[in-house]
C-alpha positions as CSV (number, residue, x, y, z in Angstrom):
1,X,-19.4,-2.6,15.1
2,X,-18.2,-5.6,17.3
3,X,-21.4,-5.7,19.5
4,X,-23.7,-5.6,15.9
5,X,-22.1,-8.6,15.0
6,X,-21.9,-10.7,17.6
7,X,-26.0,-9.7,18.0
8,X,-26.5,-10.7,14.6
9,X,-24.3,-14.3,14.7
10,X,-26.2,-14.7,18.7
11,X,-23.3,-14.6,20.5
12,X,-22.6,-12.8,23.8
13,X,-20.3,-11.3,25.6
14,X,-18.1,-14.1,28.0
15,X,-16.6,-11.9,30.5
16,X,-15.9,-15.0,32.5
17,X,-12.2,-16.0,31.5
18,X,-11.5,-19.5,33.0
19,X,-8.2,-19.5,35.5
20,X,-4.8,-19.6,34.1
21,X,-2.1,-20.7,36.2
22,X,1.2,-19.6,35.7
23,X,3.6,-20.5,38.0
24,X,1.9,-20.9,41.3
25,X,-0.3,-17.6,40.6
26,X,-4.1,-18.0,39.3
27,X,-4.7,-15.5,36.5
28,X,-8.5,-14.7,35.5
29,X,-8.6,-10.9,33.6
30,X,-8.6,-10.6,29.7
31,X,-5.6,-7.7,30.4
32,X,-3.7,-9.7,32.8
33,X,-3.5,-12.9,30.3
34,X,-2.6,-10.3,27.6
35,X,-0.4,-8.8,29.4
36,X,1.7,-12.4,30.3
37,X,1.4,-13.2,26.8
38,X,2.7,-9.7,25.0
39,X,6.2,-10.1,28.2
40,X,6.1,-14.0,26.8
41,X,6.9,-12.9,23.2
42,X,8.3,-9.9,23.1
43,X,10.7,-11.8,25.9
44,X,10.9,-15.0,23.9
45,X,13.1,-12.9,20.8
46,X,15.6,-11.4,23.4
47,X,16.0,-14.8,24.7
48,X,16.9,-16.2,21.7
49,X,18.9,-13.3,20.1
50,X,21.0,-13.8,23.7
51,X,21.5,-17.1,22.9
52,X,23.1,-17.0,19.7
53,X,24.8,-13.9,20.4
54,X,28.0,-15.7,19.9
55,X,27.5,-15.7,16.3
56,X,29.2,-12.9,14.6
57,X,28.5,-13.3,10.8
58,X,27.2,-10.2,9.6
59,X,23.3,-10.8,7.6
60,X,25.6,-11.0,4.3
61,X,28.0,-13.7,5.4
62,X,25.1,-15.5,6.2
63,X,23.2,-15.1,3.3
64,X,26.7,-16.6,1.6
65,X,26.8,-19.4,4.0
66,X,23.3,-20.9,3.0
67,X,23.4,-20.0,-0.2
68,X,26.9,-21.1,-1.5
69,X,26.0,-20.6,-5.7
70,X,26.1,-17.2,-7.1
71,X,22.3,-16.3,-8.7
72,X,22.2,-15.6,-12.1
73,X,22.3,-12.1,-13.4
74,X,19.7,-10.1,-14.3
75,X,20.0,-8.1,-17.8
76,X,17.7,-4.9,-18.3
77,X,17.3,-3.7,-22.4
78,X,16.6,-0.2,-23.0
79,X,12.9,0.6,-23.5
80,X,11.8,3.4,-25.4
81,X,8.6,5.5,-24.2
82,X,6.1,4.6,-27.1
83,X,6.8,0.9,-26.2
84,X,5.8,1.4,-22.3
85,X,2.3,3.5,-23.2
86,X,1.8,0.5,-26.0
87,X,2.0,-2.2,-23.0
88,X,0.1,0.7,-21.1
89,X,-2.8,1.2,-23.2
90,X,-3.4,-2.8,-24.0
91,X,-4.1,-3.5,-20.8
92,X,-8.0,-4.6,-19.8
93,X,-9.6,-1.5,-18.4
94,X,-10.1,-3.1,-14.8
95,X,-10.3,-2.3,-11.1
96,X,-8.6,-5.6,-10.3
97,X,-4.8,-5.2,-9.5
98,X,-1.5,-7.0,-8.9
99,X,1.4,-7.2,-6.5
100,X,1.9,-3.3,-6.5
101,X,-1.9,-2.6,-5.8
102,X,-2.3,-0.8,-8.6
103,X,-5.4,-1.4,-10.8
104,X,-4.8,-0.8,-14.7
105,X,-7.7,1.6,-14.9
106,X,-4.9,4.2,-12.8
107,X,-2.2,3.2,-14.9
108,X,-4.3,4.7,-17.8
109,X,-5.5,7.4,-16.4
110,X,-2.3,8.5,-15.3
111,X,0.2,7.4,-18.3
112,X,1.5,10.9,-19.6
113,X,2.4,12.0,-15.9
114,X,3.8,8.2,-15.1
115,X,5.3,7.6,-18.6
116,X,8.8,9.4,-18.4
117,X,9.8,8.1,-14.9
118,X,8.7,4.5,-15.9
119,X,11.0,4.8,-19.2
């Protein structure tokens, strides 16, 4: 698929990577500069988890720490089922879909098998 579209948008193929140098050591093949780059990151995160190992607040504490003031609560009401397959059945009948990747059309489709669980 690659080589179709670089023939179509004219490009070719640059085997020719220009010289890195990383300390002292010239570096010219796509795996070798991949290579130094994937040890570079993956490296970088143990480097810094090393340095602020000296912090022992658990993900909580810290979470309370930047955020001093409580959230508000959230309050659920009951539904019943008929409400849920009203809200169901008034949506537009599209392929389009939201956050959950779910596009209404399915909804629909699948409402008495979905309905009980949702309620």
């Amino acid at each position: 698929m690659w080589n179709f579209v670089k023939s179509e948008s004219n490009k070719q193929d640059n085997n020719n990577v220009p010289p890195l140098n990383m300390e002292g050591e010239t570096v010219t093949g796509f795996h070798e500069l991949a290579n130094i780059f994937n040890n570079y990151f993956v490296n970088t995160t143990y480097s810094i988890k090393s340095e602020n190992s000296d912090n022992t607040l658990t993900a909580l504490d810290n979470l309370k720490l930047i955020y001093p003031t409580s959230f508000s609560r959230i309050h659920m009401t009951a539904v019943t089922v008929n409400e849920i397959k009203n809200i169901i059945k008034s949506l537009k009948l599209k392929n389009s879909h939201g956050y959950d990747e779910i596009p209404p059309r399915i909804l629909k489709i699948s409402l008495p098998y979905i309905l009980s669980p949702i309620t």
